[in-house]
C-alpha positions in Angstrom: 50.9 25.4 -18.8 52.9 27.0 -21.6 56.1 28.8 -19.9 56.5 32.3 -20.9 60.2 32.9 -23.1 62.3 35.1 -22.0 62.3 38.5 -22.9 65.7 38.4 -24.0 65.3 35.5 -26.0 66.4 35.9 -29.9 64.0 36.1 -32.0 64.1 32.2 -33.6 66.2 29.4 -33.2 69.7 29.6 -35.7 69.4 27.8 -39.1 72.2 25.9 -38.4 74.7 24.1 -40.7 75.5 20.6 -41.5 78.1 18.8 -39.7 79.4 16.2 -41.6 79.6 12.5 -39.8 77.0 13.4 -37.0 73.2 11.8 -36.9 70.8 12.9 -33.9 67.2 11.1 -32.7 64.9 12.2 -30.3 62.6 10.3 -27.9 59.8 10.7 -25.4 61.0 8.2 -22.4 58.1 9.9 -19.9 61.1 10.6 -17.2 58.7 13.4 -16.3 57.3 15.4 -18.9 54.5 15.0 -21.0 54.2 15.9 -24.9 58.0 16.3 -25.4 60.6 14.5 -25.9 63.4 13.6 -23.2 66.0 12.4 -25.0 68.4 13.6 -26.9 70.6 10.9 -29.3 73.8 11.5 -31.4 75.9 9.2 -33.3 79.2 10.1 -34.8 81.5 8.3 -37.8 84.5 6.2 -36.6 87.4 8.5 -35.6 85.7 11.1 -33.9 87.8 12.6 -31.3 86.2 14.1 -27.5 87.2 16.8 -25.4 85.1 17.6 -22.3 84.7 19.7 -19.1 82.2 18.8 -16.0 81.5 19.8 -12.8 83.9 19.3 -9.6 80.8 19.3 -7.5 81.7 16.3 -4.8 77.8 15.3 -5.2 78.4 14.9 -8.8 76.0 12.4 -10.7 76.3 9.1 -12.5 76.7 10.1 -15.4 79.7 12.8 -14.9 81.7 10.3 -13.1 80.8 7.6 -16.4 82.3 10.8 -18.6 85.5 11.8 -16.9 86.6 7.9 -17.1 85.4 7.9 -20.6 87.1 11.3 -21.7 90.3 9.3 -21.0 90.4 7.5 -24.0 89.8 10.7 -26.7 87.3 8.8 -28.9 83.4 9.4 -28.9 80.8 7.8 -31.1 77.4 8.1 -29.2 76.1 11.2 -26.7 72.6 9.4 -25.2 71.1 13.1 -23.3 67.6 12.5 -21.2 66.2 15.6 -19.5 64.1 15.5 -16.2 65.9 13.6 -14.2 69.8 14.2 -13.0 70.3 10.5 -11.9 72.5 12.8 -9.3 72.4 10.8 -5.3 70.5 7.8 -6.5 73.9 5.2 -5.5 74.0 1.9 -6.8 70.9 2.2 -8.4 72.2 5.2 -10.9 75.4 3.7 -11.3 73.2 0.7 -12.8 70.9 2.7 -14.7 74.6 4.5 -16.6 75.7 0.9 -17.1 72.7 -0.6 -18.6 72.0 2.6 -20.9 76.1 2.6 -22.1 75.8 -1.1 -23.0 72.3 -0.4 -24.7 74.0 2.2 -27.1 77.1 0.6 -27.7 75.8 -2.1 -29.0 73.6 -0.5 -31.4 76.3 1.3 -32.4 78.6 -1.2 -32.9 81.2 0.8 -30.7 83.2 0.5 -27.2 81.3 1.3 -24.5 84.1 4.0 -23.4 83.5 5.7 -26.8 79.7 6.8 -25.4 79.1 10.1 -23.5 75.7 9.8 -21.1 74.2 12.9 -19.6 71.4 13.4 -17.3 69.7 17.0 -16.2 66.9 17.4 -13.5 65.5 16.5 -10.3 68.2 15.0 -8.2 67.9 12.3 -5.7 65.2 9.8 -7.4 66.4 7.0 -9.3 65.0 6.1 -13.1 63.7 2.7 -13.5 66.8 0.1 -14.5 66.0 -0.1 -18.7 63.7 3.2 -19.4 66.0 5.1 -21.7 67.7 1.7 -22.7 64.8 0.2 -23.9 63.9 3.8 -26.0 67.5 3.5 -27.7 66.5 0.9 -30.1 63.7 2.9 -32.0 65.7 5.9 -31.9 68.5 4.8 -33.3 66.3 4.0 -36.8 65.0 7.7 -36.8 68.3 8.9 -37.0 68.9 11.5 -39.4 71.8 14.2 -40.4 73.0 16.6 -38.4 71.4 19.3 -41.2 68.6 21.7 -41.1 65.5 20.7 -39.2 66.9 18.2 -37.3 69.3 20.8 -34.6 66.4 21.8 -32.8 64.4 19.0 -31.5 68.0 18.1 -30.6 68.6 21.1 -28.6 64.5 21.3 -27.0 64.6 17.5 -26.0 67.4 18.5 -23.1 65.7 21.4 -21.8 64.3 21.7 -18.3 62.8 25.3 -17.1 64.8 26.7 -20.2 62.2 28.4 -21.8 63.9 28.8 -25.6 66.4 26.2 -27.0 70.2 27.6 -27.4 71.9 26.8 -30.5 75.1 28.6 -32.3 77.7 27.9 -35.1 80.4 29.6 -36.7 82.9 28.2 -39.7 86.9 28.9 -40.2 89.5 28.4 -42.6 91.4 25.0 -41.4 94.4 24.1 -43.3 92.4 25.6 -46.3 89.5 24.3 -45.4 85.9 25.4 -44.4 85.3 23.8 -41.5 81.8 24.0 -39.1 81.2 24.1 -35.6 77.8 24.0 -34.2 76.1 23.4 -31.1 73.7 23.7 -28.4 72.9 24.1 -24.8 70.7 24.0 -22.1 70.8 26.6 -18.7 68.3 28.4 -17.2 68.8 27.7 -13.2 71.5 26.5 -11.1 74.4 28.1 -13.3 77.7 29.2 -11.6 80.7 28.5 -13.3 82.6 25.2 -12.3 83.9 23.5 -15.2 80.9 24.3 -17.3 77.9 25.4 -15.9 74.9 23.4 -18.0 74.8 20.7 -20.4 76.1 21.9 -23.4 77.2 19.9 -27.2 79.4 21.8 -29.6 80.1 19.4 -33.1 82.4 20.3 -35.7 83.8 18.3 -38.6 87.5 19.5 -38.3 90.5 16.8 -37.9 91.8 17.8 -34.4 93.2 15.3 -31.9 91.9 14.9 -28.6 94.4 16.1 -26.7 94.9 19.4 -28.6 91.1 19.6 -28.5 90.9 18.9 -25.2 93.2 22.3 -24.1 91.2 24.5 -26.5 88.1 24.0 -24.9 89.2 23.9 -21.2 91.4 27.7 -21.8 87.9 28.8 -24.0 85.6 27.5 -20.9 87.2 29.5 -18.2 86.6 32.4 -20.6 82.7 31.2 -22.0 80.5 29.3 -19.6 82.9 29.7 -16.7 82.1 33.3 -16.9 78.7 33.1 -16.5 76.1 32.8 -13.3 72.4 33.1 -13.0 71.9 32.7 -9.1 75.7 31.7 -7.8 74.3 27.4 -7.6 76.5 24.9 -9.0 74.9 21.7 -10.7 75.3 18.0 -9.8 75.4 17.4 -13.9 77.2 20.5 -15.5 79.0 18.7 -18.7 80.1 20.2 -21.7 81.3 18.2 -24.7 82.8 18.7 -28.1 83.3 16.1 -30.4 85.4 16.4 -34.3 84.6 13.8 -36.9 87.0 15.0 -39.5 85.3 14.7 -42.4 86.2 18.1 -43.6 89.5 16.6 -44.6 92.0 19.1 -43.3 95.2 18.1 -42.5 94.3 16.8 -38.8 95.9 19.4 -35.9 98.1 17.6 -33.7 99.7 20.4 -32.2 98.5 23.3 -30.2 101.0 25.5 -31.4 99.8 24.9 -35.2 99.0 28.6 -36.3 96.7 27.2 -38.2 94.6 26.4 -35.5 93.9 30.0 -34.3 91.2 30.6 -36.5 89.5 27.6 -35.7 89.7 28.6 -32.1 88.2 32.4 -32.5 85.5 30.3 -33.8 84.7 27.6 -31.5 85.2 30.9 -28.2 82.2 32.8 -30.6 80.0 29.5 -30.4 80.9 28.5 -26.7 80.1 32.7 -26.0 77.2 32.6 -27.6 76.0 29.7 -25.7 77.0 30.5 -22.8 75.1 34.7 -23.1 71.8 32.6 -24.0 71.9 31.0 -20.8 72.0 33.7 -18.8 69.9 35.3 -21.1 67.3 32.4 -20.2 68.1 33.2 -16.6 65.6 31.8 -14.7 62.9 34.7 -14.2 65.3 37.3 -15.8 64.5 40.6 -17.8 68.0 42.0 -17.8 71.2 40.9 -19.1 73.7 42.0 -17.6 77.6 42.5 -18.3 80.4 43.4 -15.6 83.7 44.6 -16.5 86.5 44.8 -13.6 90.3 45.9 -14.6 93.2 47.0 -13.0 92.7 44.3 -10.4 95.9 42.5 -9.0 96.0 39.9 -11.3 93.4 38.2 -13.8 92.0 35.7 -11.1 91.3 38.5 -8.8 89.7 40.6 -11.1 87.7 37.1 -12.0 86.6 36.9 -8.1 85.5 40.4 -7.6 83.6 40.5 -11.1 81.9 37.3 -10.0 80.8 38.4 -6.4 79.0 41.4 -7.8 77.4 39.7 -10.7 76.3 37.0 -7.7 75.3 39.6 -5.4 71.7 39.4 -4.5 71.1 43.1 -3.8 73.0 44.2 -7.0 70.9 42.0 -8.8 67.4 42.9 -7.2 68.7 46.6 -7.6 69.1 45.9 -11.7 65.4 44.2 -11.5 63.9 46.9 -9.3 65.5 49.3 -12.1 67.2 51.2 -8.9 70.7 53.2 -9.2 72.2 51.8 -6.0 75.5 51.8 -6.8 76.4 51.3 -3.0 75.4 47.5 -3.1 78.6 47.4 -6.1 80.5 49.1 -3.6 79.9 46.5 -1.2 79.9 43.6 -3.5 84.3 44.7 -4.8 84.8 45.2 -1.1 83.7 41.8 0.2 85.4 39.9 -2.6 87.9 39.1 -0.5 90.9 40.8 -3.3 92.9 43.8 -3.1 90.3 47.3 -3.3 91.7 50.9 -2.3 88.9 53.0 -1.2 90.5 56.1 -2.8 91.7 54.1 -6.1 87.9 52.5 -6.8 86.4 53.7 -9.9 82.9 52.7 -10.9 80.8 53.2 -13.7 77.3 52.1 -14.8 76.1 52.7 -18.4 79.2 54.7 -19.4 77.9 57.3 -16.6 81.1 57.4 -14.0 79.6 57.7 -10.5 82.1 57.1 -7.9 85.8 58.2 -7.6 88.5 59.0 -5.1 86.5 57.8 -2.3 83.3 58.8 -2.8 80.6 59.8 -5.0 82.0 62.2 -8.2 81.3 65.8 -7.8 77.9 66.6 -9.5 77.2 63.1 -10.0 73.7 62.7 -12.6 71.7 60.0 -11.5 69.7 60.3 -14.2 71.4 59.1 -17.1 72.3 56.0 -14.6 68.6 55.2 -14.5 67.4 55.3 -17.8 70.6 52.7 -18.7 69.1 50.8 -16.2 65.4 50.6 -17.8 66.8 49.1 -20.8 67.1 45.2 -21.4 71.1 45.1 -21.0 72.7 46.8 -18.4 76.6 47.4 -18.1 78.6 47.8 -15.0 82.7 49.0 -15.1 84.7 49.0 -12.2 88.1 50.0 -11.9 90.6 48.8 -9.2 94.0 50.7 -10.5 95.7 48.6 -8.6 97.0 46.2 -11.9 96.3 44.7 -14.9 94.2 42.3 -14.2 90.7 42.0 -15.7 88.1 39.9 -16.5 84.3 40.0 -18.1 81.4 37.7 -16.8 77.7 38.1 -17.4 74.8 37.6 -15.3 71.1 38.6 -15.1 68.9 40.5 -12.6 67.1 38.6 -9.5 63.3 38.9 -10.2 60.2 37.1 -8.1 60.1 35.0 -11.2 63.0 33.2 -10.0 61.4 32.0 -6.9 57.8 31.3 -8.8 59.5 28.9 -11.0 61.9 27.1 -7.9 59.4 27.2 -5.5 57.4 24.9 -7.3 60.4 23.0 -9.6 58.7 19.4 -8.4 55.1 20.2 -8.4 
């Protein structure tokens, strides 16, 4: 059965750019679904440099543990993606399946086997027969074509799961007086909480920027993107994020973080990781609202971080946005449980732009009116004021319909 997008879906998939010295293929391995692909190939040039973040969940799979040893050495010329199937808890068996599908794609590529990136997304716990997606690599490797035009979206659709749209993004800078790319895509729908990523995600770009430096860009731009995002507060076994450079726009390669040069650059790769990171939610599993929360004067940054996250995670906040109802009292509830410094009498709060609480309790001819028509609409914005500090943050959730539980009640089935 055909899965009905997501009403906040954008209208098409982005035409996006070239990126010079990538190639991607696609394959149907049969993991689990049938009349699609499930695997996602991408080859990059000799001298392409890998930064990378992934989940700290301690029931992490195969493959992240394969990544973080790999990340080590700064160099990536293969990403091998398969969908359906995490190869998360499947022991010795899934350590085997990582090692035979690295030694299949290295070899084709004529590269170390530290210099490819495997990823798996989907049912956890049931191990993939020894050779399946090894056996697939060969023929994919011939259909590989440019990273140009028609080929980004297959990309981006072959590691979907219950995503129902595929998430892609670019954006260019100037680079040492050069135009350089960066594009990418993601998967997310379910089981997103921030944690080092939150999904599978692939950002490419053909600047000349070493590892290391690479490396810190995306790890500060993470906490800020997909670490500032949550669907339903669960943390995957397989989150892994992963941004590659070939350098074949031929700027002066960036050795240094503190290169003003690089700023640019890095507006641009925080737009495509943002971007990325607001489709997911806004493929939230079941969802109809997107939702932003904005907390300041909080103690410090991290605080205003927690509290922002424990009202976007809140599960009566969140039925309240689906059920289109102005209970502001479950936002109350939500700052006062986050376990951070709150003042009853200091607490500000704001829905829409309408202010409805202040000085300890609801404002004086308070308008719930205006509250519930904001909350109709397909993007609904909470404000909440500690004035306590400076700290603040911004994350972005969705609303908690029945959807969510049609589509996990029945994930295996």
């Amino acid at each position: 059965m055909a899965k009905t997008v997501s009403p906040l879906a954008p209208a098409a998939f982005p035409h996006l750019p070239p990126v010079a010295g990538v190639r991607f293929a696609t394959a149907n391995c049969g993991i689990r679904y049938k009349g699609r692909d499930d695997l996602m190939l991408a080859v990059m040039e000799p001298g392409t440099t890998v930064a990378g973040v992934l989940t700290r969940s301690l029931t992490a799979s195969a493959p992240v543990h394969r990544c973080r040893r790999h990340l080590a050495g700064g160099s990536a010329r293969v990403l091998v993606v398969n969908a359906g199937n995490s190869n998360a808890f499947t022991g010795a068996k899934g350590e085997a399946f990582v090692d035979a599908t690295v030694a299949a794609a290295a070899k084709l590529a004529g590269c170390k086997e530290t210099e490819v990136f495997p990823a798996s997304t989907g049912v956890i716990g049931q191990p993939i027969p020894l050779t399946l997606i090894a056996d697939a690599l060969p023929g994919a490797f011939q259909r590989l074509a440019p990273a140009a035009g028609a080929a980004w979206e297959p990309a981006a659709r072959a590691i979907m799961t219950t995503d129902t749209f595929p998430k892609g993004s670019f954006a260019t800078a100037e680079l040492d007086g050069r135009t350089v790319t960066i594009a990418g895509f993601a998967k997310g729908s379910g089981m997103i909480a921030p944690d080092m990523a939150t999904m599978l995600g692939y950002v490419f770009t053909d600047a000349a920027v070493a590892a290391p430096v690479l490396q810190s860009l995306l790890s500060a731009i993470t906490e800020r993107t997909f670490n500032a995002i949550t669907v339903d507060g669960d943390t995957s076994t397989s989150d892994t994020v992963i941004l590659v450079a070939t350098g074949k726009a031929g700027n002066r390669p960036v050795t240094d973080l503190k290169d003003k040069g690089l700023r640019a650059f890095a507006r641009a790769l925080e737009r495509v990781c943002l971007d990325l990171a607001q489709q997911i939610v806004k493929d939230g599993e079941g969802a109809t609202k997107f939702v932003t929360v904005r907390v300041r004067g909080a103690k410090g940054d991290r605080a205003a971080k927690r509290i922002a996250m424990t009202v976007a995670n809140s599960p009566l906040v969140k039925t309240a946005i689906a059920g289109e109802d102005a209970n502001w009292g479950r936002i109350v509830a939500a700052v006062g449980r986050a376990g951070e410094a709150a003042d009853r009498d200091r607490l500000v709060i704001s829905v829409g732009g309408t202010q409805i609480c202040a000085n300890g309790m609801e404002v004086p001819g308070y308008d719930e009116a205006p509250v519930v028509a904001h909350m109709k609409g397909r993007e609904v914005e909470i404000d909440i004021d500690l004035q306590l500090g400076r700290g603040k943050a911004t994350v972005w959730t969705c609303d908690l319909t029945h959807g969510y539980i049609d589509i996990n009640g029945s994930y295996r089935s």
